[in-house]
Residue frames relative to the residue before (quaternion, step in Angstrom):
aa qw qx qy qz dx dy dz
X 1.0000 0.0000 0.0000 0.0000 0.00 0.00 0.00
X 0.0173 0.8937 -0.4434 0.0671 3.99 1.45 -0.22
X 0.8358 0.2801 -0.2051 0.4254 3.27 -0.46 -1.09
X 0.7346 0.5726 -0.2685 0.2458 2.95 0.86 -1.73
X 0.6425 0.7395 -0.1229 0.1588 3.16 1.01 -0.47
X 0.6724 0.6930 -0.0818 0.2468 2.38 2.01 -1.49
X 0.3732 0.5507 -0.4438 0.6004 3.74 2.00 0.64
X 0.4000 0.7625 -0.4840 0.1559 4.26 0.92 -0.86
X 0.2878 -0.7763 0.5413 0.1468 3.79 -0.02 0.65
X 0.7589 0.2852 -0.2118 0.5457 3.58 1.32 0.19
X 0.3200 -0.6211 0.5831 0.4146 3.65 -1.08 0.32
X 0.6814 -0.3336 0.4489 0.4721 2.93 -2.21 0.20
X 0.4929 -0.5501 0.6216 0.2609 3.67 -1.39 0.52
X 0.4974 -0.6889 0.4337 0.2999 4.06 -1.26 0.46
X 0.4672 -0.7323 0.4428 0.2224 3.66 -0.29 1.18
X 0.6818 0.5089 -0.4251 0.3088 3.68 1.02 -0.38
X 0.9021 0.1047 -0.2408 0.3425 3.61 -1.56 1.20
X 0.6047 0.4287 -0.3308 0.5840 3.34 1.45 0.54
X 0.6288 -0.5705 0.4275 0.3105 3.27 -1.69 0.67
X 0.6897 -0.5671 0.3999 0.2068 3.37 -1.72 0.09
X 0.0735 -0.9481 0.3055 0.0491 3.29 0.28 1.03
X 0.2329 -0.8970 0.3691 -0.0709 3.18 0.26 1.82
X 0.2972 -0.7755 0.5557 0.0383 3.63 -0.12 1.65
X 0.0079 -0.7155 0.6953 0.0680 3.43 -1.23 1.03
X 0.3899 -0.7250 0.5542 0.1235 3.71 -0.90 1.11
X 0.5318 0.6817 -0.5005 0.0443 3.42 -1.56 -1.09
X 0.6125 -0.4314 0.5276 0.4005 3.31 -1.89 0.21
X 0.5603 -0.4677 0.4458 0.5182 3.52 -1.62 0.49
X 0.8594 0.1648 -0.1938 0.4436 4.03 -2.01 0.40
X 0.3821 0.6267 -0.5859 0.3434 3.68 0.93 0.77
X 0.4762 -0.5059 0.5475 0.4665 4.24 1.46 -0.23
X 0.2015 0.5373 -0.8011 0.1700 3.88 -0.32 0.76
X 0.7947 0.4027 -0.2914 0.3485 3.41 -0.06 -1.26
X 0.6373 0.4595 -0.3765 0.4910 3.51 0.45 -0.67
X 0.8264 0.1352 -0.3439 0.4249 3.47 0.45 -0.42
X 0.3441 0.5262 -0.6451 0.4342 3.72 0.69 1.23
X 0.6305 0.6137 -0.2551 0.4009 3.40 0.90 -0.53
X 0.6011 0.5713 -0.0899 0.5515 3.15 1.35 -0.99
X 0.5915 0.5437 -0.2865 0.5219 3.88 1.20 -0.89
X 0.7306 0.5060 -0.2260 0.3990 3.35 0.79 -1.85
X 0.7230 0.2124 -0.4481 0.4811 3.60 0.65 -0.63
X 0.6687 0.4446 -0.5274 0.2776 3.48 0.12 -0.49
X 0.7091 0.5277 -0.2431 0.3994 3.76 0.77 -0.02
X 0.4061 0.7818 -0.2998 0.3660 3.17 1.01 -0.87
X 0.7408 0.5025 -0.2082 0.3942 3.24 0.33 -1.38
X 0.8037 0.3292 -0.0815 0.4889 3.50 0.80 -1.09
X 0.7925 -0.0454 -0.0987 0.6001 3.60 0.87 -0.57
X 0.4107 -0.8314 0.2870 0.2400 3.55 -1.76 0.41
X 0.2995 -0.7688 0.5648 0.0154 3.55 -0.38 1.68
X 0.2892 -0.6594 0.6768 -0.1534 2.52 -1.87 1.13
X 0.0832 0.8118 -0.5772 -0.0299 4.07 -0.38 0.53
X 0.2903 -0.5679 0.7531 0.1615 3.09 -2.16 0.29
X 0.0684 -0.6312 0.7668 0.0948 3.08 -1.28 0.45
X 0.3462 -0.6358 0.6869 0.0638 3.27 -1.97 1.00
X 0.0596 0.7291 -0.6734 0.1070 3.65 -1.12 0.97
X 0.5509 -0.5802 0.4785 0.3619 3.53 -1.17 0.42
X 0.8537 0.1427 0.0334 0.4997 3.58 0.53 -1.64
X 0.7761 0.4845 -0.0587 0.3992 3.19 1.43 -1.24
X 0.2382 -0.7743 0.5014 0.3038 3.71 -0.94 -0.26
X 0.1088 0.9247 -0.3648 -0.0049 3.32 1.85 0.93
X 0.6212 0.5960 -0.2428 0.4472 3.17 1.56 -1.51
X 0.5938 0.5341 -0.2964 0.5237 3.44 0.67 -1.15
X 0.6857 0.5563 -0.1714 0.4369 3.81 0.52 -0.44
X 0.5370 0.4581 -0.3481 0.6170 3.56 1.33 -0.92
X 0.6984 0.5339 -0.3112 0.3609 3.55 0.15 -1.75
X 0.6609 0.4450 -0.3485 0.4936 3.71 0.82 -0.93
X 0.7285 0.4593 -0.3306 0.3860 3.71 0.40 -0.86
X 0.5277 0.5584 -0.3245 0.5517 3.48 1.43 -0.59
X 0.3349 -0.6684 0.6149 0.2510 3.58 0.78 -0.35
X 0.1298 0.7332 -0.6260 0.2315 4.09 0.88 -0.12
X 0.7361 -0.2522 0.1552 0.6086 4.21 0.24 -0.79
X 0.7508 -0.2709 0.3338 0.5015 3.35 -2.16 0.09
X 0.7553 -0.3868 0.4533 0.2729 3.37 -1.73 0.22
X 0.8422 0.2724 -0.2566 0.3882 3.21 0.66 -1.37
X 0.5453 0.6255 -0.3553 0.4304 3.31 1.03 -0.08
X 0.5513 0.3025 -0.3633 0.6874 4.20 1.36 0.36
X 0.2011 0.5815 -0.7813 0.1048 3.55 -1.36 0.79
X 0.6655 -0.5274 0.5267 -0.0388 3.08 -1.76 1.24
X 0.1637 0.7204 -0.6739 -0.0052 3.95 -0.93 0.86
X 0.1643 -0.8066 0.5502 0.1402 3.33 -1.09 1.15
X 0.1105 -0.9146 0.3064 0.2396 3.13 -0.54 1.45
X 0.4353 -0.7239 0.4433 0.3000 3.29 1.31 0.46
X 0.7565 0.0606 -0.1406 0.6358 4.15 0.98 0.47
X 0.8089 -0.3979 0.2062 0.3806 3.14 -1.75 0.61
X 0.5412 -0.6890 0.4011 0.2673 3.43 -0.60 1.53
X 0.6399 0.5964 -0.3101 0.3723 3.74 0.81 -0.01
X 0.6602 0.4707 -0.2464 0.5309 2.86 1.56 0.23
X 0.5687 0.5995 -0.0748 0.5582 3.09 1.68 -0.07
X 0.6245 0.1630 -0.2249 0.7300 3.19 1.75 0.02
X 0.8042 0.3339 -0.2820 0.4029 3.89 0.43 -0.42
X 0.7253 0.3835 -0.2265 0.5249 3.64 0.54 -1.65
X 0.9154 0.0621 -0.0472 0.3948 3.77 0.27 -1.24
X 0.0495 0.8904 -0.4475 -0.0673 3.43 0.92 0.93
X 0.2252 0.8012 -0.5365 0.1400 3.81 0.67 0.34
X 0.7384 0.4102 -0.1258 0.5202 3.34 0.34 -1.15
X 0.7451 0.1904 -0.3981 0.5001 3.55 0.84 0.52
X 0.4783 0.5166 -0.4802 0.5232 3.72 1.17 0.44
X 0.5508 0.5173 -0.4768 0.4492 3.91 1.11 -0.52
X 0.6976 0.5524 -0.2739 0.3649 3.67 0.60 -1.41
X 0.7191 0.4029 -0.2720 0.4966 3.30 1.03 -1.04
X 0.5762 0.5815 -0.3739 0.4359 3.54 1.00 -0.40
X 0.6888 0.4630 -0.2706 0.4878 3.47 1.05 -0.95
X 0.6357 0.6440 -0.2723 0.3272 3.44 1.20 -0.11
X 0.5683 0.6132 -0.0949 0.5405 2.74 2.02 -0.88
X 0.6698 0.4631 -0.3206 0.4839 3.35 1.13 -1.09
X 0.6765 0.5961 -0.2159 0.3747 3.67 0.95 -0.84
X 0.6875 0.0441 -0.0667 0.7217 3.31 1.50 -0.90
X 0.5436 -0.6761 0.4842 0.1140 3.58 -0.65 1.27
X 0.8625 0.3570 -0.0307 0.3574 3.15 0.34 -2.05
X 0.2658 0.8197 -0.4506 0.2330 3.19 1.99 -0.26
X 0.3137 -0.7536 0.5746 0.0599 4.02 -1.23 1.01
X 0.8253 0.0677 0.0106 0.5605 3.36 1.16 -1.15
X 0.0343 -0.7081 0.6796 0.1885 4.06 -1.00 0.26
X 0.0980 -0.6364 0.7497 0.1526 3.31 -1.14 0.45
X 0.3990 -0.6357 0.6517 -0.1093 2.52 -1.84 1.60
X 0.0296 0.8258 -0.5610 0.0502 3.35 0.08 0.78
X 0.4438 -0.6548 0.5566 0.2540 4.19 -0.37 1.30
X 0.4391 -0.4471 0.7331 0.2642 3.60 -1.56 -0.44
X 0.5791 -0.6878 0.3172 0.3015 3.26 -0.89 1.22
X 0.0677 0.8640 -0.4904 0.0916 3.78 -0.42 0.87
X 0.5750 -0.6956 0.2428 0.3556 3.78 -1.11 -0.02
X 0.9496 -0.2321 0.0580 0.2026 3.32 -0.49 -0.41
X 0.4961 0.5900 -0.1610 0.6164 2.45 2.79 -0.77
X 0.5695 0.7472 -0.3301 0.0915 3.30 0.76 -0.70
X 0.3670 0.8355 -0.3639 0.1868 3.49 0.00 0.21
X 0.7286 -0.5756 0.2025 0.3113 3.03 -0.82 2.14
X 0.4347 -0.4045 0.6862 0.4201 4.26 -1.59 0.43
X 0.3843 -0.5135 0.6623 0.3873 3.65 -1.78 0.18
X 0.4114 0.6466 -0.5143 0.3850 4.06 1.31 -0.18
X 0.6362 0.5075 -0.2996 0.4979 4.25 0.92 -1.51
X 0.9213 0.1933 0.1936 0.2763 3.12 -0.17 -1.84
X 0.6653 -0.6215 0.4020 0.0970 3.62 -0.62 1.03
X 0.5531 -0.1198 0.3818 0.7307 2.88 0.62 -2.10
X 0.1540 -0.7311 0.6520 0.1291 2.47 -2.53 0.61
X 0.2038 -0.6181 0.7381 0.1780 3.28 -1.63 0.08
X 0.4452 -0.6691 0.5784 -0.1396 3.07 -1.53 1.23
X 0.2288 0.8168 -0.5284 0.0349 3.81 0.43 0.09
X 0.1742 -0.8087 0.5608 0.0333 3.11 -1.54 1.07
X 0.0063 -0.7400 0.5871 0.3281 3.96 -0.19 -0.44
X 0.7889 -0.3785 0.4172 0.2454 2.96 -2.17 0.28
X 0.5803 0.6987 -0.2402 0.3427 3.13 1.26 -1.30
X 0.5183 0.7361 -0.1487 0.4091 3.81 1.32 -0.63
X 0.5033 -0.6116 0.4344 0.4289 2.75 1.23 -1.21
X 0.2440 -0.6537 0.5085 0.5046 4.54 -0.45 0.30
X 0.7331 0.4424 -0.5003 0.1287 3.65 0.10 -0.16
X 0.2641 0.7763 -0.5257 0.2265 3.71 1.46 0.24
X 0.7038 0.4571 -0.4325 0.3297 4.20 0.40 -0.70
X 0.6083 0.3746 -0.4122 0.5654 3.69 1.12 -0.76
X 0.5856 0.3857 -0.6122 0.3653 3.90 -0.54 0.32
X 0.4421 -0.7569 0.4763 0.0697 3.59 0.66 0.03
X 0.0670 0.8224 -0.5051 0.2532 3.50 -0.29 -0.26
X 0.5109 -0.7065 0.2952 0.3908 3.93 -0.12 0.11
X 0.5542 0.5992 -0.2671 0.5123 3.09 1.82 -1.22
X 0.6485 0.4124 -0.2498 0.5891 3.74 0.71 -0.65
X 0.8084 0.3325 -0.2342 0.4255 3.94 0.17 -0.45
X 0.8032 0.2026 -0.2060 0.5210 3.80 1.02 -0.26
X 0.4586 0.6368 -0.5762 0.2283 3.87 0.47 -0.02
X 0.6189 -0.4646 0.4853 0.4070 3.35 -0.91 0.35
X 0.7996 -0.2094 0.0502 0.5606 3.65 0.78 -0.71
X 0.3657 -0.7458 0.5404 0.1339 2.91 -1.56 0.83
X 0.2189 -0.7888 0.5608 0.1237 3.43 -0.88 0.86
X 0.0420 -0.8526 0.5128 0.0916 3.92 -0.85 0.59
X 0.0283 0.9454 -0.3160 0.0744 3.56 0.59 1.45
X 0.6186 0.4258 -0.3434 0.5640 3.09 -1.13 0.84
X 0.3196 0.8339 -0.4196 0.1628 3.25 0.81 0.82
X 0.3822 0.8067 -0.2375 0.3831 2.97 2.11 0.19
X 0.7258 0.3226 -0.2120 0.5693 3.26 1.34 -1.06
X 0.3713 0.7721 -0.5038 0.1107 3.53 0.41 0.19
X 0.7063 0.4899 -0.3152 0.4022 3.05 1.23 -0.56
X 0.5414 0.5909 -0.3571 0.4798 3.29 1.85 -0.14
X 0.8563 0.1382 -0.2312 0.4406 3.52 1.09 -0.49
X 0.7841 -0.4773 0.2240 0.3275 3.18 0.61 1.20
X 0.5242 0.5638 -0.4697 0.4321 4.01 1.11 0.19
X 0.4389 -0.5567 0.6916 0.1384 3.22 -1.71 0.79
X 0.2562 -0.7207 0.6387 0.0836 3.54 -0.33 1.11
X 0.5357 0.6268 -0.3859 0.4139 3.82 0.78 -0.37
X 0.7602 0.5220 -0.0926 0.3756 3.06 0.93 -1.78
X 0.5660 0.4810 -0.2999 0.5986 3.43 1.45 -1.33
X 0.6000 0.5483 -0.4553 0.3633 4.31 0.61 -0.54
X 0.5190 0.6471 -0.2739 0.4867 3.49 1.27 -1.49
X 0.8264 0.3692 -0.1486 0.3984 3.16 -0.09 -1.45
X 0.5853 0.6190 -0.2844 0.4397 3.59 0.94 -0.47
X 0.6385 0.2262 -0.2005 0.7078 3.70 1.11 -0.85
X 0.6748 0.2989 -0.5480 0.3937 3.32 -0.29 0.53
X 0.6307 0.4157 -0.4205 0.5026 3.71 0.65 -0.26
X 0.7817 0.4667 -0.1239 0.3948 3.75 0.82 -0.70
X 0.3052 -0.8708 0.3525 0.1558 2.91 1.46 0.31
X 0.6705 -0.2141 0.1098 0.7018 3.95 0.53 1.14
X 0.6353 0.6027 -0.4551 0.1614 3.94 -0.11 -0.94
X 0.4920 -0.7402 0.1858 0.4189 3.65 -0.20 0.76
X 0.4523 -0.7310 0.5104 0.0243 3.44 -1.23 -0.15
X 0.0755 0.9196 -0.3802 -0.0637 3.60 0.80 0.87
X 0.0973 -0.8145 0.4391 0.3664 3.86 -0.50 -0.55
X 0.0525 -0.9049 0.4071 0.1124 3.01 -0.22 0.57
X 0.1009 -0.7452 0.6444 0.1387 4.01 -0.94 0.56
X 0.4555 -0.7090 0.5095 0.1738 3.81 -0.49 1.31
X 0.7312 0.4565 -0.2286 0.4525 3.31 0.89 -1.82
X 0.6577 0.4748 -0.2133 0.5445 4.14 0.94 -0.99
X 0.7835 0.0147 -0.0449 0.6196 4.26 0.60 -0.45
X 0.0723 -0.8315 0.5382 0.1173 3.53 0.38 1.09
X 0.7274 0.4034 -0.3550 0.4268 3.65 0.77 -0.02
X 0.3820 -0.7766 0.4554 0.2085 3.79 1.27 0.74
X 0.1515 0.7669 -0.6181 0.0828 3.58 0.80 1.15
X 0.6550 0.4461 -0.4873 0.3667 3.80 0.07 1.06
X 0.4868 0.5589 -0.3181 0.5911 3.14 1.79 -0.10
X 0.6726 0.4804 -0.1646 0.5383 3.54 0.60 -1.54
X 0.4890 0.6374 -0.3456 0.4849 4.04 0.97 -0.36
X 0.7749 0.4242 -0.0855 0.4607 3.16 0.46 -2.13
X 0.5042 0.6593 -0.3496 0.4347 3.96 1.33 -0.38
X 0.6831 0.4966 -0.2600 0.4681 3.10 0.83 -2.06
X 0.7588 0.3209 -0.3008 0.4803 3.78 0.18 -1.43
X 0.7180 0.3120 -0.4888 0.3849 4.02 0.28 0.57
X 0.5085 0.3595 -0.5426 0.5637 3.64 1.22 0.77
X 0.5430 0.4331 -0.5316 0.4848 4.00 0.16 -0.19
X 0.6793 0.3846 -0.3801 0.4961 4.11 0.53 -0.70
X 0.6464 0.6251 -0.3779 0.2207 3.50 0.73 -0.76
């Protein structure tokens, strides 16, 4: 994330005896949640995760994930941020270092938290103080020329995700193009695609997880 950072009102946080804390980004209906949902089961099994979920007023997201049964109750807690979710993962990140902190204290052995933002635009992109790593998620729906406008959230996450690649042919994107454009705005950084409804367990997403807890 290097350059991008270098406005970051927070240092990177210290990596010893605590889990990896894995930021998920995106515009609102780009599938954050579905594919936080989509992490937990495909993980679950093997290591132990823990999420936040970010909302302006509500704890709606936090709520799907519980009704999905995705993990135990206590292991999904909820930050309202009552203002523009970008401020809530970058400028003031208290109230989601409390949540994740309280997550930790409750489950010790815990390996991963997903962070999951409130739906936001294009700049958005996690303090290294919140979040470890990121993911970035886009859909098709947008439009193919959304990766070359760039934006931080599109140009520095550790990865990018482009979902919903199912309907493209229904709305008119060139999944080719949005690839093109993606490494050139990202400069080598990877680049996943992802359909939710065709590989509900995003085993190229869920891949790219495992080999940044084996780095972690």
């Amino acid at each position: 994330m290097g350059e991008h950072h270098e406005h970051d009102p927070h240092d990177a946080a210290p990596a010893h005896g605590r889990p990896l804390r894995l930021g998920i980004g995106g515009p609102v209906g780009s599938g954050k949640t579905a594919l936080t949902a989509a992490l937990c089961r495909a993980l679950r099994g093997e290591l132990e995760v823990a999420v936040v979920t970010n909302d302006i007023y509500t704890t709606e997201d936090a709520d799907f994930l519980r009704r999905e049964a995705v993990l135990p109750d206590d292991r999904i807690t909820a930050v309202r941020t009552g203002a523009c979710p970008h401020t809530a993962i970058r400028d003031d990140i208290s109230a989601n270092l409390d949540a994740v902190e309280a997550l930790q204290a409750r489950h010790p052995g815990l390996d991963l938290v997903i962070v999951e933002s409130g739906g936001d635009n294009l700049t958005a992109l996690f303090s290294r103080g919140l979040a470890d790593r990121q993911i970035f998620v886009l859909d098709v729906a947008g439009g193919d020329d959304v990766p070359r406008k760039g934006g931080l959230g599109v140009a520095a996450a550790d990865l990018l995700v482009i979902n919903k690649t199912d309907l493209a042919p229904l709305v008119g994107s060139d999944l080719a193009v949005m690839g093109r454009d993606a490494a050139k705005v990202r400069d080598g950084k990877p680049v996943a695609f992802t359909s939710l409804r065709e590989q509900p367990g995003a085993p190229e997403v869920a891949g790219w997880v495992r080999d940044a807890l084996r780095t972690w």
